[in-house]
C-alpha positions as CSV (number, residue, x, y, z in Angstrom):
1,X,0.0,0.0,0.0
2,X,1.5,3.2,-0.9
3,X,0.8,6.2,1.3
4,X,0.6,9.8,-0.3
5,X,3.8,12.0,0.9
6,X,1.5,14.6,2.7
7,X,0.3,12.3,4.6
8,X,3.4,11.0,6.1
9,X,4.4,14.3,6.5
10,X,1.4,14.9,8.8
11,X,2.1,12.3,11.3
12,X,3.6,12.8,14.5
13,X,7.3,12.1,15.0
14,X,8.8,11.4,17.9
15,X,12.3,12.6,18.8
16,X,15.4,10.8,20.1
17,X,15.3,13.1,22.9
18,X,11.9,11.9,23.9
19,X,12.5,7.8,23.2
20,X,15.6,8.8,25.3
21,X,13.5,10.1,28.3
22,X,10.9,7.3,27.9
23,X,13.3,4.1,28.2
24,X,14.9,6.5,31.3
25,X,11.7,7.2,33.3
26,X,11.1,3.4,32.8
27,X,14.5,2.5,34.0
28,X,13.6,4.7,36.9
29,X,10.5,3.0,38.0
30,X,12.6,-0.4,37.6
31,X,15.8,0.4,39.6
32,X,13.6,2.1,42.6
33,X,11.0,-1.4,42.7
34,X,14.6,-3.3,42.8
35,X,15.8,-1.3,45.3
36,X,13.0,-1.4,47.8
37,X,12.7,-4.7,47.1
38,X,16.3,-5.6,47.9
39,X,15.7,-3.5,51.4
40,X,12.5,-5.5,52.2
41,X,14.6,-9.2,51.8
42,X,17.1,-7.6,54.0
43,X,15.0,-6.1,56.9
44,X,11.8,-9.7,56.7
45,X,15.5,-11.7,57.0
46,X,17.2,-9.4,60.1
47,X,13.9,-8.8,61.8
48,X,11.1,-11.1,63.0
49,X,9.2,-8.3,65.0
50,X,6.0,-7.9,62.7
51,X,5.7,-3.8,64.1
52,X,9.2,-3.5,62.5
53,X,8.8,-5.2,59.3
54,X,5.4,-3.3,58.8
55,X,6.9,0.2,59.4
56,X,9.3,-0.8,57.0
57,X,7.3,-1.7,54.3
58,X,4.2,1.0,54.4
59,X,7.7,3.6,54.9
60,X,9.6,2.2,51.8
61,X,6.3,1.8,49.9
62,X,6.1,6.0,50.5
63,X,9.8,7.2,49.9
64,X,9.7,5.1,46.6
65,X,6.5,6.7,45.2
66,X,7.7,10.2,46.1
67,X,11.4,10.0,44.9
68,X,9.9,8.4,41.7
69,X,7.7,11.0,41.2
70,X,10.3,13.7,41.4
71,X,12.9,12.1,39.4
72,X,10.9,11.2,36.8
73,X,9.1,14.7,36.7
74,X,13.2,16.2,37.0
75,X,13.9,14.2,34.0
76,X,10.7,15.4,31.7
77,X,11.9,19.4,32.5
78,X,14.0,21.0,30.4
79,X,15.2,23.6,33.6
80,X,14.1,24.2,36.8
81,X,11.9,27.2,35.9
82,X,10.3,24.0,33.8
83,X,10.1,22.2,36.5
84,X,8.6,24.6,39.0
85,X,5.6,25.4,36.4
86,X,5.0,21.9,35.9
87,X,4.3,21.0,39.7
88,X,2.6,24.1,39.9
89,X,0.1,23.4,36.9
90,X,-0.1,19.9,37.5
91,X,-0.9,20.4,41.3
92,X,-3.6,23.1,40.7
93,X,-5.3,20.6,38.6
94,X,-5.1,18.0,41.4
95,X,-6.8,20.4,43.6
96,X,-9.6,20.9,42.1
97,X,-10.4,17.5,40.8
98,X,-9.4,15.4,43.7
99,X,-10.2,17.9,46.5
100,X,-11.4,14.6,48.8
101,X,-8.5,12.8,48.1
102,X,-6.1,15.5,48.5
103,X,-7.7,16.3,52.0
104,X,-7.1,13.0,53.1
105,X,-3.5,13.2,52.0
106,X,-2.8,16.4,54.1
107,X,-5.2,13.9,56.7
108,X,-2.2,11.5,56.5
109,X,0.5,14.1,56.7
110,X,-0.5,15.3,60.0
111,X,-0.9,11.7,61.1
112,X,2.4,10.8,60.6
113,X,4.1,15.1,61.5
114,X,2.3,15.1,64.5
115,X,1.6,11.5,65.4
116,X,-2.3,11.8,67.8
117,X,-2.3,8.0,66.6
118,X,-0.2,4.7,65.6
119,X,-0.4,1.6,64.4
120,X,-1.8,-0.9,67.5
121,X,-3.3,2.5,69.0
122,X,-6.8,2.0,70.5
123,X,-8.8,5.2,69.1
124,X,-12.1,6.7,68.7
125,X,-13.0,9.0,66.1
126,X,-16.4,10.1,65.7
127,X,-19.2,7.4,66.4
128,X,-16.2,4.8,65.9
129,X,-13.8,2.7,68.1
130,X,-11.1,0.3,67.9
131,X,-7.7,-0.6,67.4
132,X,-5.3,0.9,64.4
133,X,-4.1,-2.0,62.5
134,X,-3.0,0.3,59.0
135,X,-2.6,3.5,58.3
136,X,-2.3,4.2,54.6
137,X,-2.0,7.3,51.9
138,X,-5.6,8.0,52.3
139,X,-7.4,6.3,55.7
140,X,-7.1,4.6,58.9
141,X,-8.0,1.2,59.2
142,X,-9.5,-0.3,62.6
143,X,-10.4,-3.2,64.2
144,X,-13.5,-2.2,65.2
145,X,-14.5,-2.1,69.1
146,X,-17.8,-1.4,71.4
147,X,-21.1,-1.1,68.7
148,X,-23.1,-4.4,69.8
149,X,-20.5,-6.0,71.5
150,X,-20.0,-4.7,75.4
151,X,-17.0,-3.9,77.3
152,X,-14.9,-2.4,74.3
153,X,-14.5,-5.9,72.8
154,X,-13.8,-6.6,69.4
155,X,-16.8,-7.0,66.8
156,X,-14.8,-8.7,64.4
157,X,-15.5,-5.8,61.9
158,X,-13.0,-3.8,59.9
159,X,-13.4,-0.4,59.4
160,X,-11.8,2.3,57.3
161,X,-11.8,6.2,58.4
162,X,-10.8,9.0,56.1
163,X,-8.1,10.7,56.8
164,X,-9.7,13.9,56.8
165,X,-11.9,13.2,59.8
166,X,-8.6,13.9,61.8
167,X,-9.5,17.7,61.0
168,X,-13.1,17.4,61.6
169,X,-14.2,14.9,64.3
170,X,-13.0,14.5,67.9
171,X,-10.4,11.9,68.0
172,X,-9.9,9.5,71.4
173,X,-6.7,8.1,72.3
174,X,-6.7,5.2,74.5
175,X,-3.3,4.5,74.4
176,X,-1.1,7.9,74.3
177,X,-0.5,9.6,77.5
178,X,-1.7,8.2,80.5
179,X,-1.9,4.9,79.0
180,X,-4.8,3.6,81.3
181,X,-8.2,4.2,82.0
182,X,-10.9,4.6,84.9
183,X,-13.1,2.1,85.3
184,X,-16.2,1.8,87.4
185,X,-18.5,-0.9,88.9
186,X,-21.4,0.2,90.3
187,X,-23.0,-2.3,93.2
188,X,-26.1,-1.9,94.8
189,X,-26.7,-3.2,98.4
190,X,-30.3,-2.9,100.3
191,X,-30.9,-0.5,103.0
192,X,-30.8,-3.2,105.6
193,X,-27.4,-4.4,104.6
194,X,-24.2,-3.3,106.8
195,X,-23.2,-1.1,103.9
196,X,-19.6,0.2,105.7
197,X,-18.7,-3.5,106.1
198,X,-19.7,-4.2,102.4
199,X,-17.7,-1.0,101.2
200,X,-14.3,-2.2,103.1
201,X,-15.2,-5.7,101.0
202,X,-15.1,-4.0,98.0
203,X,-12.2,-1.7,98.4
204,X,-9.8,-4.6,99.5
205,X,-11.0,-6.8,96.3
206,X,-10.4,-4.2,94.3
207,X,-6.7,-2.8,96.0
208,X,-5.9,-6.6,95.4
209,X,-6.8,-6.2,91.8
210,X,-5.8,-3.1,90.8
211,X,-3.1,-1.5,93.2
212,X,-0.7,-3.2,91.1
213,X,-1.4,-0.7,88.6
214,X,-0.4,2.4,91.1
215,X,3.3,2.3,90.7
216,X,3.4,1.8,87.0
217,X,0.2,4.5,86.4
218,X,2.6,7.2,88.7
219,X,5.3,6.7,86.0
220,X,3.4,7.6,83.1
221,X,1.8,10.2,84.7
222,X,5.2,12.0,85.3
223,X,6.1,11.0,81.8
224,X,3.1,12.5,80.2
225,X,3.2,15.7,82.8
226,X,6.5,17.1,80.0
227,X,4.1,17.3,77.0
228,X,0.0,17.6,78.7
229,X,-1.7,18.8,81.5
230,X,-2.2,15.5,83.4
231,X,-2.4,16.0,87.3
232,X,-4.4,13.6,89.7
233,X,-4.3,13.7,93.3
234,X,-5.4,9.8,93.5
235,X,-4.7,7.3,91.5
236,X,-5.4,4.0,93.8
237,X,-8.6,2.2,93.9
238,X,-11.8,4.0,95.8
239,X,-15.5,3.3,96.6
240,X,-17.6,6.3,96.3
241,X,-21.2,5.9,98.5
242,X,-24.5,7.1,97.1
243,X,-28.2,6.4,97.8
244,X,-30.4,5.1,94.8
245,X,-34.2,4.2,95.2
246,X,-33.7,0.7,95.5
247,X,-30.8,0.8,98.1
248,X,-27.3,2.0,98.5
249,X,-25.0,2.6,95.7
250,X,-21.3,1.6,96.5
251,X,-19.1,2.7,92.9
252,X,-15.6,0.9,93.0
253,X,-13.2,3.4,90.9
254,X,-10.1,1.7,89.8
255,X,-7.7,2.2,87.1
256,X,-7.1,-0.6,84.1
257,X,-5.4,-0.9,80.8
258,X,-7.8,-0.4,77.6
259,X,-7.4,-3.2,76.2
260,X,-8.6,-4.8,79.9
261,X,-11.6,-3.5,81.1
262,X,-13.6,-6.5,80.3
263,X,-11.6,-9.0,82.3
264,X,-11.1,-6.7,85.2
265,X,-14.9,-6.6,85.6
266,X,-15.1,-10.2,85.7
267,X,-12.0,-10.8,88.3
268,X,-14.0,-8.2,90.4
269,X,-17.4,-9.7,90.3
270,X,-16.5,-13.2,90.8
271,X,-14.7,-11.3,94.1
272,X,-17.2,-9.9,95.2
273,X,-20.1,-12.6,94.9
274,X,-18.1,-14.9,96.3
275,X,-17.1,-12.4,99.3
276,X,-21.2,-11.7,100.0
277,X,-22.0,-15.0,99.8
278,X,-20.1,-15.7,102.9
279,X,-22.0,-12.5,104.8
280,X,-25.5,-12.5,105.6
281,X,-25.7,-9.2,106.7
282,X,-25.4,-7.9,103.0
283,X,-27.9,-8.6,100.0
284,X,-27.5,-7.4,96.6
285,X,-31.0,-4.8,95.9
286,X,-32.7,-4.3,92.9
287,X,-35.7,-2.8,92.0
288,X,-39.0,-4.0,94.4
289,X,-42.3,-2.8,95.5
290,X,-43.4,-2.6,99.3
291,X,-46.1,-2.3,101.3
292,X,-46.7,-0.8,104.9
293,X,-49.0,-1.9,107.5
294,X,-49.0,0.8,110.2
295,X,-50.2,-2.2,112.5
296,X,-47.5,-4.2,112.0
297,X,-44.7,-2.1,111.2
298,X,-45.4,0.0,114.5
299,X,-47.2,2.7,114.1
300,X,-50.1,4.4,115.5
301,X,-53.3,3.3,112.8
302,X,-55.2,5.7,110.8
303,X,-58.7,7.1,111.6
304,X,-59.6,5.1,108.6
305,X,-58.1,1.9,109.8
């Protein structure tokens, strides 16, 4: 087939210079997937701690993209004038097209400049609980906690939060800081129980339990004193009294780890059933209706008795 010379004439032609810069950029792309690779075999053979080898890999997996990015956009520029127009149109474009994505981006920037979470952090953000297991380019992926499932357990659900929710919901960290948590049991005893000697019962099950903590809770607190506001004049275990309509309210305070609260709560109450079971001057109270007889309870009858 013969083709007519204007029309060869009219088809594109592509220079040396740019075949040049093609087989380059995909040299690039080659030697940097090589490279990381080669640091991956050599940190998964060195290193068994799977915290490690992830940081590692979601780290490298960043660095490459971005030095990729720049080289390759270094190597398309003529100069640096070039170079600085071509961000700059190229990143104005981005904005307005990908304004979600790009906010969770700058999301993921502050998360890793000014670390509020981690990897293995328990969190809330928003209506949502549970422990970081990823943090990537564009959200945060827990393992979800609470929702039908009681006592901050796991639900078995995973759950991914944009970035950008950093900037507009309240965020919850379990684990930074004080590193432990109050927890409280309330136990309700009948008016007719001996309420003091039930309160001692309580507060000796629960310093057995959770005075361990003290020491360790007194540490972090000084630790976490340099950087926030943290001051509490009591950190052991305490029973707070109050009256409720069905009988007296006896609230054991005590401090556990997050992760925790659950099994503490059970430790406790198998404590203290077992401890009331041996005392028959203390019954548990719930809710009940009663009826007086001014006869029989002692008192002088009505005019209409």
């Amino acid at each position: 087939m013969h083709f007519p010379d204007t029309l060869l004439k009219e088809l594109p032609t592509i220079s040396l210079d740019t075949i040049g810069k093609l087989f380059f950029s995909i040299f690039i792309v080659i030697a940097i997937w090589l490279i990381r690779l080669l640091i991956l075999r050599f940190v998964m053979h060195h290193t068994e701690d799977v915290k490690s080898r992830y940081i590692w890999q979601k780290t490298s997996n960043y660095i490459a993209f971005i030095a990729g990015i720049v080289i390759i956009a270094a190597v398309w520029s003529y100069k640096a004038h070039d170079l600085a127009t071509f961000i700059a149109v190229v990143s104005a474009g981005i904005a307005i097209a990908l304004r979600d994505i790009l906010s969770n981006v700058a999301g993921w920037l502050f998360i890793i400049w000014i670390r509020p979470l981690e990897v293995g952090d328990r969190i809330q953000i928003g209506e949502h609980s549970g422990d970081v297991i990823d943090i990537s380019l564009f959200h945060i992926t827990l393992m979800e906690i609470g929702n039908w499932v009681a006592s901050d357990q796991s639900t078995g659900r995973i759950i991914n939060i944009p970035n950008s929710l950093t900037f507009t919901e309240t965020l919850a960290n379990y684990s930074k800081g004080f590193q432990y948590i109050w927890n409280e049991i309330p136990v309700l005893v009948t008016f007719e129980s001996d309420w003091k000697k039930a309160k001692e019962i309580l507060l000796e099950i629960a310093e057995n339990r959770a005075q361990h903590l003290t020491d360790d809770a007194q540490k972090h607190v000084l630790e976490a004193s340099r950087r926030y506001l943290i001051y509490y004049s009591k950190l052991t275990p305490i029973v707070y009294t109050s009256v409720e309509d069905s009988g007296v309210l006896l609230t054991v305070r005590y401090l556990c780890e997050p992760r925790s609260r659950r099994g503490s709560e059970e430790n406790i109450w198998e404590d203290i059933l077992k401890s009331f079971s041996h005392h028959d001057d203390i019954d548990f109270a719930y809710p009940t209706q009663r009826f007086y007889n001014n006869k029989t309870e002692g008192f002088p009858p009505k005019k209409s008795e």
